[in-house]
C-alpha positions, -999 to +999 in steps of 0.1 A: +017-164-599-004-176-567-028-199-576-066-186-565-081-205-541-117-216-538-127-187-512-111-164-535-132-179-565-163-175-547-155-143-539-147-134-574-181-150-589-200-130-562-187-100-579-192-115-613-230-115-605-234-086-593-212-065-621-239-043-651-244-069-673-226-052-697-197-059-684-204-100-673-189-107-704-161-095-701-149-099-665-158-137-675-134-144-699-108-122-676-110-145-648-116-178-667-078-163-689-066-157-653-075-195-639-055-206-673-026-194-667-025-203-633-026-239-644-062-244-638-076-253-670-105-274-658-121-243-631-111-219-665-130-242-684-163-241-659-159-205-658-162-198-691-195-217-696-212-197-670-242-182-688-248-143-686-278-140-667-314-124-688-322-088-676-351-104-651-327-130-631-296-101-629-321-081-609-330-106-588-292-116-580-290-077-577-319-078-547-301-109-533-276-084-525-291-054-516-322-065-500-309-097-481-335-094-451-363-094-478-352-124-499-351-138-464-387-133-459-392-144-496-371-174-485-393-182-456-426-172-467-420-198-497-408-227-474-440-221-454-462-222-486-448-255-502-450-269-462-491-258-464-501-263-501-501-303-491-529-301-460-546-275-485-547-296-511-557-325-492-589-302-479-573-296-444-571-262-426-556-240-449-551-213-424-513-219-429-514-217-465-535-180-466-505-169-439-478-179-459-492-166-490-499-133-475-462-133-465-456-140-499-471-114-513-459-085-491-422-096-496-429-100-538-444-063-533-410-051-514-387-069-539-407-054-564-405-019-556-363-028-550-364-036-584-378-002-598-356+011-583-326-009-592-343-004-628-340+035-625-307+033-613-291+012-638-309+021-670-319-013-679-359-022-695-383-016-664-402-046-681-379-067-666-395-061-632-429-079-634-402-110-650-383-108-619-407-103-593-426-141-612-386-156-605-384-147-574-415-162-567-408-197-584-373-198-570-388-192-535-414-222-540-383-251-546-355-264-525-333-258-558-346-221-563-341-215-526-304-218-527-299-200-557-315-171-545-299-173-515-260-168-532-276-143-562-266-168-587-297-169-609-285-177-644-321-177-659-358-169-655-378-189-635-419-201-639-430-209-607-442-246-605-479-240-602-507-263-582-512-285-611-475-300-594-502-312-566-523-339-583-493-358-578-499-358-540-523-386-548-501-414-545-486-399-515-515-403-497-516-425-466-520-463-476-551-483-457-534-508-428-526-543-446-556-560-435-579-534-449-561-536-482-564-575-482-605-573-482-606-542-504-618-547-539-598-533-569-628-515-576-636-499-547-595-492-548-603-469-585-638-456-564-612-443-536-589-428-565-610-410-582-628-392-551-593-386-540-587-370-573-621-351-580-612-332-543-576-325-553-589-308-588-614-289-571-592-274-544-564-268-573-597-245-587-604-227-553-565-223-552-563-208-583-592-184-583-578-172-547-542-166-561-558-147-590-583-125-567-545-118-545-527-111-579-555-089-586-555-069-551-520-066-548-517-050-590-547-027-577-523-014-543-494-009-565-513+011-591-525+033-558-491+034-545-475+043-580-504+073-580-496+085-545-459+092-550-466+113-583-490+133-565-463+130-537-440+142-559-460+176-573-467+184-539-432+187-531-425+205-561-449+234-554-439+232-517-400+238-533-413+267-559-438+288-530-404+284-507-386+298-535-409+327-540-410+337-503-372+338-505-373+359-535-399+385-516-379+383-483-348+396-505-373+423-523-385+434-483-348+435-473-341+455-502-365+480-496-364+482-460-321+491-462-334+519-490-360+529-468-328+533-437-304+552-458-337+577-467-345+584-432 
């Protein structure tokens, strides 16, 4: 038997990933039996501890697939916003931040509607999207999360890291130039800290109140949108039963009309 290679493997867990879950399981196991008796004990062995993925990250390996140019955008849109979230924290222009967020947000709403669909297609529990749309969010806001949304090989939900993460840019900040520092008092150094701090708290506030307001809007839009294809929806289905009555009473005319011939 010809021993699979490592393109072949990757190949094969690309697959695994994007298989119903019901059947993860099971094509596990297959390929972890099929590495063992190839000789492969230790890949058979890291094959079978692969975790089955939770309903939420199996639709977002799903989207990593079928909506590549969006997770892109997601991809982006979150490298941009980890990039800005520093000079907003710090108090600096933030016009960098509110651009990358609103990127954010219309990529989440794309992905999001993906996964309705994906949803309705597969059968699985539609409360899984708001789960996956928050994963795809945290995985876009981390170097880590990045690249595991990038192959679709989410094994679990994700909590995106939230600005509290940015109180620790305080020892980041720029140090004073070595003579400074040398005629500075320790207490003026705590002063210094603590300002630093109180700024940082308050613009994790403003941050927060701003990402709730979007939250908000963007809930509000998909409501509306949800509304709009139901009444979408009826509309077509009267346009479909008037057409089928004007059929019905163009056969009736017909009818008549070849009655009417054979009369005259």
């Amino acid at each position: 038997m010809t021993a699979t290679s490592e393109a072949e493997l990757e190949r094969e867990l690309e697959r695994l990933y994007q298989l119903p879950l019901s059947e993860f399981t099971s094509a596990r196991n297959a390929l972890a039996k099929r590495l063992r008796s190839e000789g492969d004990p230790d890949r058979a062995e890291q094959v079978k501890q692969l975790r089955k993925p939770p309903v939420a990250a199996w639709l977002v390996n799903r989207l990593a697939r079928e909506r590549e140019l969006d997770v892109q955008r997601l991809v982006k849109a979150g490298e941009a916003l980890t990039k800005s979230q520093v000079k907003a924290a710090a108090g600096h222009a933030s016009q960098a931040f509110l651009d990358a967020r609103r990127e954010e947000h219309r990529a989440l709403e794309r992905l999001g509607q993906a996964a309705r669909e994906i949803v309705g297609r597969e059968g699985v529990g539609a409360s899984a999207v708001d789960r996956a749309t928050e994963t795809l969010r945290a995985a876009s806001l981390t170097d880590e999360g990045r690249e595991l949304l990038k192959r679709g090989r989410l094994t679990k939900e994700l909590q995106p890291p939230g600005f509290e993460a940015l109180t620790g840019l305080v020892a980041a900040t720029p140090r004073q130039p070595r003579a400074q520092r040398k005629t500075a008092r320790k207490g003026d150094d705590r002063a210094e800290r603590r300002r630093e701090v109180k700024e940082i708290r308050e613009r994790v506030r403003q941050l927060r109140a701003q990402e709730r307001q979007l939250v908000g809007t963007a809930r509000t839009a998909r409501r509306e949108a949800e509304r709009a294809e139901a009444e979408a929806a009826r509309l077509r289905r009267q346009a479909e039963e008037a057409e089928a009555e004007a059929e019905a009473a163009a056969r009736s005319r017909q009818a008549v009309e070849r009655e009417l011939e054979r009369l005259s």
